[in-house]
C-alpha positions as CSV (number, residue, x, y, z in Angstrom):
1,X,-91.4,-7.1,-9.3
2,X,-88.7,-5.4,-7.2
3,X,-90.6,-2.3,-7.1
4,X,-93.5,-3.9,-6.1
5,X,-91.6,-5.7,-3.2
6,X,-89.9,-2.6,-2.1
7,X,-93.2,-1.4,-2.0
8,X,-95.2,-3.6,-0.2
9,X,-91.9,-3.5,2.3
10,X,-92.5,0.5,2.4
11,X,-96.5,0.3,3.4
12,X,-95.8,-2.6,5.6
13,X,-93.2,-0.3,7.7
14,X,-94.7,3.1,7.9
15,X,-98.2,2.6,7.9
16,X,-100.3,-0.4,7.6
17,X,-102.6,-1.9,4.4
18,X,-104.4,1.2,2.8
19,X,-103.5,4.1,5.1
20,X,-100.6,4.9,3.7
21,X,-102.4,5.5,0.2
22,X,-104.8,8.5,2.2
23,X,-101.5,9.6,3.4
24,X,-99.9,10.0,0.0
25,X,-102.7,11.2,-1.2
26,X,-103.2,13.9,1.7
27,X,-99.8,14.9,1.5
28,X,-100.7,15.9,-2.4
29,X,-103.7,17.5,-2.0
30,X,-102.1,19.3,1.0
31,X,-99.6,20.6,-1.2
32,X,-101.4,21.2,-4.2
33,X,-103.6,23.5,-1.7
34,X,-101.3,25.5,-0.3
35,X,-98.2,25.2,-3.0
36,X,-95.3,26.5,-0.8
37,X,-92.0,28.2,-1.7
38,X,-88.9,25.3,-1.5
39,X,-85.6,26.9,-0.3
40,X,-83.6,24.1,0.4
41,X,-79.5,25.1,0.9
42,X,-78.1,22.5,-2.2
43,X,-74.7,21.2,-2.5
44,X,-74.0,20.7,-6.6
45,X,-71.5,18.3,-8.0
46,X,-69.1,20.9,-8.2
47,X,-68.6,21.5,-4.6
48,X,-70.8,24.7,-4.9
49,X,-73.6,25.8,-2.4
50,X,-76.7,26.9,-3.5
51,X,-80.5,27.9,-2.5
52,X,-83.1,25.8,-4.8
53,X,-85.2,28.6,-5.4
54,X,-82.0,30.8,-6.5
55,X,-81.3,27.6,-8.8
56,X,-84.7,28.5,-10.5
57,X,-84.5,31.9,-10.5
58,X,-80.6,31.7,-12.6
59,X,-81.8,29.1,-14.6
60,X,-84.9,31.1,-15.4
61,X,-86.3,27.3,-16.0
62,X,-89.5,25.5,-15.0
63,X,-87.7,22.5,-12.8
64,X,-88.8,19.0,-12.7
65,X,-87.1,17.4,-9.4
66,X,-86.9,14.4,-7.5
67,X,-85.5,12.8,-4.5
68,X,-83.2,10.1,-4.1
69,X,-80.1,8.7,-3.0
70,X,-76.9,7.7,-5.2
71,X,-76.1,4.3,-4.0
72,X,-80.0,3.6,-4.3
73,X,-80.6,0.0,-5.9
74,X,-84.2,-0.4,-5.9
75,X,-86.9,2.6,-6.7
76,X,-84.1,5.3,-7.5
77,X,-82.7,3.3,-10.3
78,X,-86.3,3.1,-11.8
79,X,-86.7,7.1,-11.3
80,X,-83.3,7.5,-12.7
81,X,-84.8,5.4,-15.7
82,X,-87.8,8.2,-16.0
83,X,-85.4,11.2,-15.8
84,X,-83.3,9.6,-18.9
85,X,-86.0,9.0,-20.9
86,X,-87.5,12.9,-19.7
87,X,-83.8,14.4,-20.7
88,X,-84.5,12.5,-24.4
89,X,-88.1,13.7,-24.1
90,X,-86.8,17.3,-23.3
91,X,-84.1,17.7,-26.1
92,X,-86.1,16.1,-28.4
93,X,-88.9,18.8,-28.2
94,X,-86.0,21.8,-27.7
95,X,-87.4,22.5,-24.4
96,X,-83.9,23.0,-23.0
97,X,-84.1,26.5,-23.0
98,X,-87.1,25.9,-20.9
99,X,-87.5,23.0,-18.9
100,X,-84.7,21.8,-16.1
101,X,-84.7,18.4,-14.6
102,X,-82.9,18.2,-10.7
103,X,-82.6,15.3,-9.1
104,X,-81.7,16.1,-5.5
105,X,-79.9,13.6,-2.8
106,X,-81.0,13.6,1.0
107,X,-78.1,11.3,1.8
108,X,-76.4,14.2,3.2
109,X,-73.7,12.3,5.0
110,X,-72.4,10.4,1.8
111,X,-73.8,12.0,-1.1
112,X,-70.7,14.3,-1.6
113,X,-69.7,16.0,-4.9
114,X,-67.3,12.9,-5.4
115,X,-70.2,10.5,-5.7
116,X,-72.5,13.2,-7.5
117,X,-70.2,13.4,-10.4
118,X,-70.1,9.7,-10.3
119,X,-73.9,9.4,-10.8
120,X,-73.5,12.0,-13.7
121,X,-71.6,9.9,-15.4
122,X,-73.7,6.4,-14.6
123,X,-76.7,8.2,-15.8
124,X,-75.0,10.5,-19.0
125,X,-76.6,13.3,-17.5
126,X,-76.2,16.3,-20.2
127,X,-75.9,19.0,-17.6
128,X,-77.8,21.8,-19.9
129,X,-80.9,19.2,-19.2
130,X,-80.6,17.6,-15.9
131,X,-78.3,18.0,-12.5
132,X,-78.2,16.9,-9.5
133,X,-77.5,18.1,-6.2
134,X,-77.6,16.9,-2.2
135,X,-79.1,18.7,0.6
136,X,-76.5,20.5,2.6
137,X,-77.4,19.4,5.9
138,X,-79.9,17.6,8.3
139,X,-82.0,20.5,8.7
140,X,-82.5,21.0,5.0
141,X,-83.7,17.6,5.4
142,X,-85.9,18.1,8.0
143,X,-87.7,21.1,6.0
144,X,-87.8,18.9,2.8
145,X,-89.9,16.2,5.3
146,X,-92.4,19.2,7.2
147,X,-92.6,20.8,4.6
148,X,-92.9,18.6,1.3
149,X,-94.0,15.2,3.4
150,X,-90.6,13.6,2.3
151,X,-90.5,10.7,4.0
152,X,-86.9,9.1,4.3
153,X,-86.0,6.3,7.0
154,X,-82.8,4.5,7.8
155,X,-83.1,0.6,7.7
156,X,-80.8,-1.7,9.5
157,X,-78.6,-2.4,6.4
158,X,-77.6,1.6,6.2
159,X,-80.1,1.9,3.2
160,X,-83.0,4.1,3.1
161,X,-87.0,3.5,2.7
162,X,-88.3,6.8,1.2
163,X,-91.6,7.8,-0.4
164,X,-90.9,9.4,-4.2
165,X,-92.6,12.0,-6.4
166,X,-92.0,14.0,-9.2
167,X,-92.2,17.9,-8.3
168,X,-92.6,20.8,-10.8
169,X,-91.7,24.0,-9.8
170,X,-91.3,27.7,-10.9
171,X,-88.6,29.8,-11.4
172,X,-89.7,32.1,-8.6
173,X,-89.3,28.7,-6.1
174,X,-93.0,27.7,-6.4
175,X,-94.5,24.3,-6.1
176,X,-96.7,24.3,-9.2
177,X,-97.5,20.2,-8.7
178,X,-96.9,17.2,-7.3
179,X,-97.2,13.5,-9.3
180,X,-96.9,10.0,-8.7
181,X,-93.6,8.9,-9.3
182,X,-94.7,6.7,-12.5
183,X,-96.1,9.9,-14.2
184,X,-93.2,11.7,-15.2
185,X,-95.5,12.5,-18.6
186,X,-97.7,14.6,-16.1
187,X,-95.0,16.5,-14.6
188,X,-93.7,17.0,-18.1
189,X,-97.1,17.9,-19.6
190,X,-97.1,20.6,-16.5
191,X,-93.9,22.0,-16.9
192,X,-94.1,21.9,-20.9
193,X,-97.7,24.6,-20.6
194,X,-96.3,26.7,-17.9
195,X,-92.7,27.2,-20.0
196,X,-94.9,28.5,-22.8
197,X,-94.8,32.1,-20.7
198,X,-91.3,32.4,-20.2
């Protein structure tokens, strides 16, 4: 039900009734069309800067990432839920060697490598599975919104109201797809058939 109400809060602040649904799904089939290369500047949870798509290129991994925000109490806690039961999912099908999840923070003023390592530990992140990371700065954030229609907004109560999806891509830095954020199985399914070439 909280989900539902953060929701219905969401639509009711950016857009109004069923817009926002043509928008989501615009921004999708935008992306799906043209599939562009993500090089976002990362900060990891040990301190250490790093370019996404170099991320996917060491890791030589298909990654499966989201965006949220560590002192998130609504839909990043049910996200978080989805990537625990993907990192079972993943070492329960030895896929480790294949398939990366990243969860990455666009609280870039408070999501330091402090509160990082905190949320390893909240979640029991095995870090041969799933990391996480925060944008660098306010203009990786910026690219992350033109270029991937992230849409993050400050509320009064120093929270954020943010649209979610689960992105797959390659290890070359490719967006490969794009799914709702309550179909982690299809960004699995995705990233399961195009680890079968690596």
């Amino acid at each position: 039900m909280g989900v539902l109400l953060f929701w219905g809060f969401f639509f009711s602040l950016i857009t109004s009734g069923l817009s926002n649904f043509t928008l989501e799904s615009e921004r999708k089939s935008q992306l799906f069309l043209t599939k562009p290369s993500i090089n976002l500047q990362l900060i990891d949870a040990k301190g250490q800067s790093l370019m996404l798509a170099d991320l996917a290129k060491q890791q030589n991994k298909i990654l499966v990432t989201e965006f949220i925000y560590t002192r998130c109490k609504t839909l990043c806690l049910t996200l978080g839920d989805y990537f625990q039961q993907a990192q079972t999912h993943i070492k329960a099908q030895s896929l480790q060697q294949k398939i990366h999840l990243l969860s990455i923070s666009f609280d870039v003023a408070a999501d330091n490598p402090t509160r990082l390592n905190r949320y390893q530990s909240r979640m029991k992140i095995d870090n041969q599975v799933w990391s996480i990371a925060t944008m660098a700065s306010d203009a990786d954030l910026t690219m992350a919104k033109r270029q991937l229609g992230l849409v993050v907004l400050a509320d009064r109560f120093n929270e954020f109201v943010h649209n979610s999806a689960f992105l797959v891509i390659s290890p070359q830095g490719k967006l490969l797809g794009i799914y709702d954020d309550d179909d982690i199985q299809g960004a699995l399914s995705l990233a399961a058939s195009e680890s079968s070439t690596l």
